[in-house]
ROZAGU-929183 format. One record per residue: y, z, x of N, C-alpha, C, O in turn; residue number from 1. Coordinates in Angstrom, 1 decimal, m for minus. Example, Ala and Ser with C-alpha at 12.3 -4.5 7.8 and 13.67 -1.06 7.14 Angstrom:
BEGIN
m5.7;7.8;13.2;m4.5;7.8;12.3;m3.3;7.8;13.2;m3.3;8.5;14.2;1
m2.2;7.1;12.8;m1.1;7.1;13.7;0.0;7.9;12.9;1.1;8.0;13.4;2
! end
This chain:
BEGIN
78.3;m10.5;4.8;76.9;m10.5;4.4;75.9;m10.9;5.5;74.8;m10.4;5.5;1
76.3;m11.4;6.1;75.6;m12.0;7.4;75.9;m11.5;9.0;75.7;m12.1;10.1;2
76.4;m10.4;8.7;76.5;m9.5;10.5;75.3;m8.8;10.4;74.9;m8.7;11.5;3
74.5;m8.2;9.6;73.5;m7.2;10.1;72.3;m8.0;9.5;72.5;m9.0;8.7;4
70.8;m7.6;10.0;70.0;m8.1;9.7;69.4;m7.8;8.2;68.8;m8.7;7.7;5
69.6;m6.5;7.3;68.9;m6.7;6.4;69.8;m7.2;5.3;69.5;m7.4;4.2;6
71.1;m7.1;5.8;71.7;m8.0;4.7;71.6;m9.1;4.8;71.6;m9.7;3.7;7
71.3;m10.1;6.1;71.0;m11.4;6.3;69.8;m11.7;5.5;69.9;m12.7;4.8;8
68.8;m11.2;5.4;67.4;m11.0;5.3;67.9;m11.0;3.7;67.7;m12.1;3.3;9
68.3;m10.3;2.9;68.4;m10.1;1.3;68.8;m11.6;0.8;68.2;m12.3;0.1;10
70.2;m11.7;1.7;70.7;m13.2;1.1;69.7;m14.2;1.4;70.0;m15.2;0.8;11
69.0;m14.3;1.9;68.0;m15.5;2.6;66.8;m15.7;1.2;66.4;m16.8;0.7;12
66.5;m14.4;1.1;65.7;m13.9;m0.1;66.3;m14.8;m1.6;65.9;m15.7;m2.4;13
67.0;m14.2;m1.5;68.0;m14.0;m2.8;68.5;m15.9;m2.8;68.7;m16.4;m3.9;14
68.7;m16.4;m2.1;69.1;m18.4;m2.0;67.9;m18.8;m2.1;67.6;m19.5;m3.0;15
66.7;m18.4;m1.0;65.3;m19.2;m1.5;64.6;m19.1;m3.0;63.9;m20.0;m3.4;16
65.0;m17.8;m3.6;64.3;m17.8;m5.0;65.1;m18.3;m6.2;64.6;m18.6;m7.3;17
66.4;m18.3;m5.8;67.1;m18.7;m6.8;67.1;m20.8;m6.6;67.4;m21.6;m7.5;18
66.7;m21.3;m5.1;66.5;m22.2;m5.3;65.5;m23.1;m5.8;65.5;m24.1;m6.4;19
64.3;m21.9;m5.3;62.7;m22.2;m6.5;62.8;m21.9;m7.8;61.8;m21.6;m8.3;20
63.7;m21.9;m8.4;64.1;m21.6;m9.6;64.6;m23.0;m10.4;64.2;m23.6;m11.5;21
65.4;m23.3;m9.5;66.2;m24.8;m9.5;65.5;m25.9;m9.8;65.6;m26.7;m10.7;22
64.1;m25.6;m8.0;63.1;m27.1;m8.3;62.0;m26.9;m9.4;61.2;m27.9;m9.5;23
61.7;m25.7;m10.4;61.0;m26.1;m11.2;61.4;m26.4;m12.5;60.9;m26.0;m13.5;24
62.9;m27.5;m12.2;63.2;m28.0;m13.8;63.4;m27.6;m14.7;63.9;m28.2;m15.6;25
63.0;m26.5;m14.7;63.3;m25.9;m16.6;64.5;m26.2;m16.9;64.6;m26.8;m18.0;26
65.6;m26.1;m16.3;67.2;m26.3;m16.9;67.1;m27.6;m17.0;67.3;m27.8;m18.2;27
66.9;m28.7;m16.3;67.0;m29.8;m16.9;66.1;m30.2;m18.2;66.5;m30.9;m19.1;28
64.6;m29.4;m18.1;64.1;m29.8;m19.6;64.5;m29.2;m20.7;64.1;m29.6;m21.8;29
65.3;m28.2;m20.6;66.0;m27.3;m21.6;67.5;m28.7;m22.2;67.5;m29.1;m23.4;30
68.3;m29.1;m21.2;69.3;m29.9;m21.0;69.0;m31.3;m21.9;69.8;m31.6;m22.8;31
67.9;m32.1;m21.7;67.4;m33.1;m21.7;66.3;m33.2;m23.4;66.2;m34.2;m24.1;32
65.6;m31.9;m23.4;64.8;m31.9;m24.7;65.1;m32.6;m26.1;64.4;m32.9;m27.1;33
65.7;m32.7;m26.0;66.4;m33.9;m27.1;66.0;m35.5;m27.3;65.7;m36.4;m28.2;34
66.4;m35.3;m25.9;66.2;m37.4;m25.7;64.7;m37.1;m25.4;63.9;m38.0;m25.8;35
64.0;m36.0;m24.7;62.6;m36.1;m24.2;61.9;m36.1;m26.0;61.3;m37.1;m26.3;36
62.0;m35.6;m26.5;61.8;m35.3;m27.7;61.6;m36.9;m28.3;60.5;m37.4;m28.7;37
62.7;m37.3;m28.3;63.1;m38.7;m29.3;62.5;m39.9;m28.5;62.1;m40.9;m29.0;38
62.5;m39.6;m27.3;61.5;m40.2;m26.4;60.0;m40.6;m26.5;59.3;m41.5;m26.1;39
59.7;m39.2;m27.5;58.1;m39.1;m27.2;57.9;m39.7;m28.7;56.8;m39.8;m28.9;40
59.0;m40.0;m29.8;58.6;m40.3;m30.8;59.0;m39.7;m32.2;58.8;m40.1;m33.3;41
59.7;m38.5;m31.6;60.1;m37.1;m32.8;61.2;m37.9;m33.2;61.8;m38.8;m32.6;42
61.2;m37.5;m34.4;63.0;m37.6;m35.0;63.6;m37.1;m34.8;63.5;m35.9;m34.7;43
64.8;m37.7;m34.5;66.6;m36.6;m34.5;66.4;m35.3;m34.9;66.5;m34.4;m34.0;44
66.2;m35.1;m36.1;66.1;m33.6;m36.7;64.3;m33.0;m36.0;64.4;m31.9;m35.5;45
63.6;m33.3;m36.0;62.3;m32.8;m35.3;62.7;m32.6;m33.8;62.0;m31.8;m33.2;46
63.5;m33.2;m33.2;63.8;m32.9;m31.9;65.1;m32.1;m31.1;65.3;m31.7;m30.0;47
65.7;m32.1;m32.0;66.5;m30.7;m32.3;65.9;m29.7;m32.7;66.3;m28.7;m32.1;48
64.8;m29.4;m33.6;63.9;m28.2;m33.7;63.4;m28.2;m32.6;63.9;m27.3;m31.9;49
62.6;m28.9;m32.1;62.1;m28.5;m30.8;63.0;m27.9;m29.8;62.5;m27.2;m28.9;50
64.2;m28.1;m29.7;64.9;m28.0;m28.6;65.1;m26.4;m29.4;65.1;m25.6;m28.4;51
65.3;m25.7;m30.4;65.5;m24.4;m31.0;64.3;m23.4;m30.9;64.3;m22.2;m30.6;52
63.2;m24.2;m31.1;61.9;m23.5;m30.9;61.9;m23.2;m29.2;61.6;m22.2;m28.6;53
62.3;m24.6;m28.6;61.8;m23.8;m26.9;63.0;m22.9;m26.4;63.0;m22.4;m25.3;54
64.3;m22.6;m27.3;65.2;m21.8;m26.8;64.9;m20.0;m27.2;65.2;m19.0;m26.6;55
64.3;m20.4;m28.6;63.5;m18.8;m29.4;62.5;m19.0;m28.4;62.7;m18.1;m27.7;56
61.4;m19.6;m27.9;60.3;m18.9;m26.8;61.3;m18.6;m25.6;61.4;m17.4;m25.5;57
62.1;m19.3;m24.7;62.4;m18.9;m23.6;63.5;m17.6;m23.8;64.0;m17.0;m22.9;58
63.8;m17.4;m24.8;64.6;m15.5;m25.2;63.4;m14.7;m25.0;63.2;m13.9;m24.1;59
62.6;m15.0;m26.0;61.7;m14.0;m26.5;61.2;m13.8;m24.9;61.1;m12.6;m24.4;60
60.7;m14.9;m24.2;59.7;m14.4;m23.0;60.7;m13.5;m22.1;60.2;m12.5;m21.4;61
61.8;m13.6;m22.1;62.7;m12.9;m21.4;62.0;m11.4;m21.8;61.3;m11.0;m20.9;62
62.2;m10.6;m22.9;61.4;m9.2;m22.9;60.2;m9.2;m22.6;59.6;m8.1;m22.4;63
59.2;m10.6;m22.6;57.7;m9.8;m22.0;58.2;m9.7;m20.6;57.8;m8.7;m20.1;64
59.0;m10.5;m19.8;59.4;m10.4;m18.1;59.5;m9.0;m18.2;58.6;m8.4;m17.6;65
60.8;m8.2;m19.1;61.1;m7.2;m18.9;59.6;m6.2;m18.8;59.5;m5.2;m18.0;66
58.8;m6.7;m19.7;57.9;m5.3;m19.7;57.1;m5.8;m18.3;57.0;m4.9;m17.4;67
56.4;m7.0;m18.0;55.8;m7.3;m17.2;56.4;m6.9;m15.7;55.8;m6.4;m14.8;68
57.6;m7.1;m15.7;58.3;m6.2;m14.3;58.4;m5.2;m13.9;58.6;m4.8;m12.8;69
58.2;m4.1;m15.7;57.9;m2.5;m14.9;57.0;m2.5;m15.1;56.8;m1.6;m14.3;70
55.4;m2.8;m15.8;54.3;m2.7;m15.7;54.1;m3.1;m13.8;53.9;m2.2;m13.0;71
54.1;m4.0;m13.6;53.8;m4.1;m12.2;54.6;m4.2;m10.9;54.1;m4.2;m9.8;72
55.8;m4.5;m11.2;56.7;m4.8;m10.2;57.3;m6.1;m9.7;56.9;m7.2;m10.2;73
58.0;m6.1;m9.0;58.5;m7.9;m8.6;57.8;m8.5;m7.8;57.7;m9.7;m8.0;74
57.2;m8.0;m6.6;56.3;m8.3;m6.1;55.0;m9.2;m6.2;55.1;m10.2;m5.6;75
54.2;m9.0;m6.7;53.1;m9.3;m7.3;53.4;m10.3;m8.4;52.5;m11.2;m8.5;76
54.5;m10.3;m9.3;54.8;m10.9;m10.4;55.5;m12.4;m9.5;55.0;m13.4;m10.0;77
56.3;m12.6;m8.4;56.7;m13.2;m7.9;55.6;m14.1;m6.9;55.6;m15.3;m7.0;78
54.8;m13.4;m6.1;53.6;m13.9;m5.6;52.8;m14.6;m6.6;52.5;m15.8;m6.3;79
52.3;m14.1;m7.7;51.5;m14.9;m8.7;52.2;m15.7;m8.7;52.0;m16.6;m7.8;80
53.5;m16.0;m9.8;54.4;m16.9;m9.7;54.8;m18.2;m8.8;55.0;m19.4;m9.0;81
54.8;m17.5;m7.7;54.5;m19.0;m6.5;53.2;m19.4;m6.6;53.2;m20.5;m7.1;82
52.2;m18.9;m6.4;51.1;m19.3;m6.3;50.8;m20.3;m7.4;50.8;m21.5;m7.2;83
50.5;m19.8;m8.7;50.4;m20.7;m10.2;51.3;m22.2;m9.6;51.1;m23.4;m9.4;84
52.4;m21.4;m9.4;53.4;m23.0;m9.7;53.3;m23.8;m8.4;53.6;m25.0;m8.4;85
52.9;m23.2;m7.2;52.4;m24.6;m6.0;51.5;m24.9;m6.6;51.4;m26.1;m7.0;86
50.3;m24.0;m7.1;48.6;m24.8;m7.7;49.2;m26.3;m9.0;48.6;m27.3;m9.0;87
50.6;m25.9;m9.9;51.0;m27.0;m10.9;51.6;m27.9;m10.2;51.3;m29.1;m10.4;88
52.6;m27.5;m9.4;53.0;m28.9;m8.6;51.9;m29.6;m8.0;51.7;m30.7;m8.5;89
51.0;m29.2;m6.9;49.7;m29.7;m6.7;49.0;m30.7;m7.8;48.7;m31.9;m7.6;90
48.9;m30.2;m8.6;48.2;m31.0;m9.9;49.0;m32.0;m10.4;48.4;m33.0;m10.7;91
50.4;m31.7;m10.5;51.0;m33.2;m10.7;51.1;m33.8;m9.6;50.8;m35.0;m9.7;92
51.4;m33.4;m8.5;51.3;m34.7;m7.9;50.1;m35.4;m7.5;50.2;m36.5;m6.9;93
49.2;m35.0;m7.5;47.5;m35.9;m7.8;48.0;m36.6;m9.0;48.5;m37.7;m8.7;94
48.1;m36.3;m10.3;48.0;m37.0;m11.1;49.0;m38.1;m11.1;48.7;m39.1;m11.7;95
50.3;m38.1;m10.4;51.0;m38.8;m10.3;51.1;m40.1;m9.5;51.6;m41.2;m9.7;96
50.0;m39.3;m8.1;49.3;m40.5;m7.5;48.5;m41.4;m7.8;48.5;m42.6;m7.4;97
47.1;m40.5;m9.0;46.1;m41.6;m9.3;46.4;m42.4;m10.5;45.6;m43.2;m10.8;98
47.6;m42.3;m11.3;47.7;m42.5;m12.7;49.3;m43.0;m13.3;49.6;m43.3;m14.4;99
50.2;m43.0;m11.9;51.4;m44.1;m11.8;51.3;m44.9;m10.7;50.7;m44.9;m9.6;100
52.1;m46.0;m11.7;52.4;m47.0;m10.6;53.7;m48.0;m11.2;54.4;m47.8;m12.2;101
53.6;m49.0;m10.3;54.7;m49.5;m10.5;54.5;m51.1;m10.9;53.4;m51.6;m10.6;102
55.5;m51.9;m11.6;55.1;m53.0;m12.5;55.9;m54.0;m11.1;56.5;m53.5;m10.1;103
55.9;m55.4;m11.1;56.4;m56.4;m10.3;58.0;m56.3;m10.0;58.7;m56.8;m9.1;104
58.4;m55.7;m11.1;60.0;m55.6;m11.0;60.5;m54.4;m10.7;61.7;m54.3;m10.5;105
59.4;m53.1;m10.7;59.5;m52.0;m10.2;59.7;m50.6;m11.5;60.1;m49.4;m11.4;106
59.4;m51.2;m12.4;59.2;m49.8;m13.5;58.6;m49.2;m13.4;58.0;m49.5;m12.3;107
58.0;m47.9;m13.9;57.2;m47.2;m13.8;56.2;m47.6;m14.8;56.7;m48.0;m15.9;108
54.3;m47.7;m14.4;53.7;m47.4;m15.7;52.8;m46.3;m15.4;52.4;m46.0;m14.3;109
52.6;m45.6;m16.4;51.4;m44.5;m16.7;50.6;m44.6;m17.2;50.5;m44.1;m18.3;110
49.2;m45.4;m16.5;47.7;m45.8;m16.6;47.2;m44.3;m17.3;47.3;m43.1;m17.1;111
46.5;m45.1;m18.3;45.8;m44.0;m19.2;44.4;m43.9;m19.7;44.5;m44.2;m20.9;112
43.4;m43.7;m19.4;41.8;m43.7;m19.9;41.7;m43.8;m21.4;40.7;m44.1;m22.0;113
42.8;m43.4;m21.9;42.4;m43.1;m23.6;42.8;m43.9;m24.4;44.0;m44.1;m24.4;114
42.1;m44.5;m25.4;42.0;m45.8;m25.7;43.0;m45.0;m27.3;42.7;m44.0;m28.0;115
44.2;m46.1;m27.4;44.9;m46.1;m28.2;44.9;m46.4;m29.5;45.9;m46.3;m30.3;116
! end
């Protein structure tokens, strides 16, 4: 795979996007939606729905990809795609800077403007 250049060039392709794939989490929040769920307050059975509902949207979006990839192509759909998701990582990590911090023994807290 790696004696000529544009097979070099494909695999290089093909490991960087499947690694940006990796760093935006979804498999772990797909994995985890449960305890994040029960975490945030849901019940057992409410957070098992949720984990069913985001598995029925992440199917379903799978055919708008399909139509969205021959409407425009991979290109452009992949470009957007980076761009959106550097602009969201960007945005969390400001928010993460101005609005965590850490307690004397080292937990995390999440300073919040909105009065409870």
């Amino acid at each position: 795979l790696c004696c000529d250049a544009v097979s070099l060039r494909r695999l290089v392709i093909c490991s960087v996007l499947q690694s940006f794939q990796q760093l935006t989490g979804i498999n772990s929040i797909m994995y985890y939606m449960p305890s994040i769920a029960a975490a945030v307050g849901f019940g057992t059975n409410t957070a098992l729905g949720q984990t069913g509902i985001n598995g029925i949207v992440n199917f379903l979006s799978t055919f708008l990809a399909f139509i969205f990839v021959d409407r425009f192509g991979r290109r452009p759909l992949l470009l957007g795609g980076a761009l959106l998701m550097g602009l969201a990582m960007t945005v969390l990590a400001l928010l993460g800077t101005f609005y965590v911090s850490f307690d004397a023994i080292g937990r995390t807290v999440v300073e919040s403007s909105v009065a409870a």
